[in-house]
C-alpha positions as CSV (number, residue, x, y, z in Angstrom):
1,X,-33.7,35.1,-1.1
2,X,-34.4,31.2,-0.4
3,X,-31.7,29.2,0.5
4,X,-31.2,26.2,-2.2
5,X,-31.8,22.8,-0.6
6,X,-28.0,20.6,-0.4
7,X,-28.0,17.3,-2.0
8,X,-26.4,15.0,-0.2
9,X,-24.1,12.6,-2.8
10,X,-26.1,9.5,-3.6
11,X,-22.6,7.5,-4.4
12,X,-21.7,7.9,-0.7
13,X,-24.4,5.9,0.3
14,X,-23.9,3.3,-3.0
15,X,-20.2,3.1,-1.7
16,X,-21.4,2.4,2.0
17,X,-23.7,-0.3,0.3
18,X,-21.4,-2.1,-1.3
19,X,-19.0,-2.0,1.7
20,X,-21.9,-3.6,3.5
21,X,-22.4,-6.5,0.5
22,X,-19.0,-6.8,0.1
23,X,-18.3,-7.5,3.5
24,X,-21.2,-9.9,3.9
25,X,-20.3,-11.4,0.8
26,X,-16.5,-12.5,2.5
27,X,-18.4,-13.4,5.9
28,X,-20.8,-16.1,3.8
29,X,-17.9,-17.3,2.1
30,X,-19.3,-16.5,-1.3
31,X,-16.3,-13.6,-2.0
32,X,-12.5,-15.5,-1.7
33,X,-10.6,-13.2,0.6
34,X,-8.1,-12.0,-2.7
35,X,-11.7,-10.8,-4.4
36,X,-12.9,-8.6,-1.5
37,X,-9.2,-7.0,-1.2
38,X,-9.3,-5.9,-5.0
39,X,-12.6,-3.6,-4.1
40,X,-10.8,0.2,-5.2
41,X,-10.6,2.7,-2.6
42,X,-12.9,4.8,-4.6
43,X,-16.0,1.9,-4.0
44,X,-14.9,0.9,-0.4
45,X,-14.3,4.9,1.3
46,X,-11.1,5.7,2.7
47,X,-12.5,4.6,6.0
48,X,-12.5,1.3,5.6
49,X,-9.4,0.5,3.5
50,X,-6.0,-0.7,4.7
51,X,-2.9,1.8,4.5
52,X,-1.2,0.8,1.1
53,X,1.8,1.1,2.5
54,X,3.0,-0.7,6.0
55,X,6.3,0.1,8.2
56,X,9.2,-2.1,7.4
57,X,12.1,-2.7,9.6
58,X,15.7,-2.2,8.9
59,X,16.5,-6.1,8.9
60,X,13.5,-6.5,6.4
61,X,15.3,-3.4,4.5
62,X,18.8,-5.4,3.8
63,X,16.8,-9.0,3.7
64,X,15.6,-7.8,0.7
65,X,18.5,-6.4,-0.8
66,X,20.5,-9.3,-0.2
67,X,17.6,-11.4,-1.3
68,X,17.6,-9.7,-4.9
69,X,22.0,-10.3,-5.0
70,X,22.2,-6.5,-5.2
71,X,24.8,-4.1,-4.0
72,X,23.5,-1.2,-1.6
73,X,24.6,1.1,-4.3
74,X,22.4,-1.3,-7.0
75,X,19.6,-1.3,-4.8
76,X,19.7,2.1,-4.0
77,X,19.8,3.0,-7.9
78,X,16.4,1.3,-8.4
79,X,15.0,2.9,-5.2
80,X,16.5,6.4,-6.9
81,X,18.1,7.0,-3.5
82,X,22.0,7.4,-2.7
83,X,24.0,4.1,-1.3
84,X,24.3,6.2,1.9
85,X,20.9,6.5,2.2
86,X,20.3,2.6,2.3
87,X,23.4,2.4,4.4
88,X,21.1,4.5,6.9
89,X,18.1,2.4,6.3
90,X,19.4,-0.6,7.0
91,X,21.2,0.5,10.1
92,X,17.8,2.3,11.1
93,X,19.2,5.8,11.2
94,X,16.4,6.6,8.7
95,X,12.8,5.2,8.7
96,X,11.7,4.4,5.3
97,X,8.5,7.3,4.0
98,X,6.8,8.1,1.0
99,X,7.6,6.9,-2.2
100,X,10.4,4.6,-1.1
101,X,8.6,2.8,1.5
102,X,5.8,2.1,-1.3
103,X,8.5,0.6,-3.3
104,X,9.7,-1.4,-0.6
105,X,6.4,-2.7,0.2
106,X,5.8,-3.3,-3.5
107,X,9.2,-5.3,-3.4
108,X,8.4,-7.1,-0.6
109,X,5.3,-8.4,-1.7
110,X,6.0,-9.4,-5.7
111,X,9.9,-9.0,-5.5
112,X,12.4,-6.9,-7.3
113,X,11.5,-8.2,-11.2
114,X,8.0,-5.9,-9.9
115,X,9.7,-2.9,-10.3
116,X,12.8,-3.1,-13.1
């Protein structure tokens, strides 16, 4: 029995293409910086993206809490955590993961009206 030949995926090599133009593109100046970011994950490959979501620091943590006039026990409501749990955050007995570090990032970038 023959083995069957493997195709290799011809969107891999699209993707790597239009990493390449894109990337051009922002070098000649013709692509605005805000453009080239909006390229999906799913064009650009996983290996050339940014992490979505980046580390924040406690300070940061209570900066924007008391930035949005909310209560630990507000803030923590929205975040779906328990006010003990931001305590801890903000104190940096606990380092912000997952899906609440997304929402921080996501309120640190477009404030809290982003996600009420």
């Amino acid at each position: 029995m023959a083995k069957a030949k493997r195709k290799t995926n011809p969107n891999v090599r699209l993707a790597a293409e239009m990493a390449e133009l894109a990337d051009g593109m922002l070098a000649a100046k013709i692509m605005d910086a805000a453009t080239h970011q909006k390229i999906t994950r799913r064009e650009m490959g996983a290996s050339q993206t940014t992490p979505a979501a980046t580390p924040i620091d406690p300070e940061t943590i209570r900066a924007l809490r008391e930035s949005a006039h909310l209560s630990q026990a507000v803030f923590a409501g929205f975040l779906n955590l328990t006010a003990g749990h931001v305590s801890k955050l903000e104190r940096g007995f606990v380092t912000p993961a997952g899906p609440t570090l997304a929402l921080l990032n996501v309120i640190r970038r477009k404030g809290i009206k982003a996600i009420l």
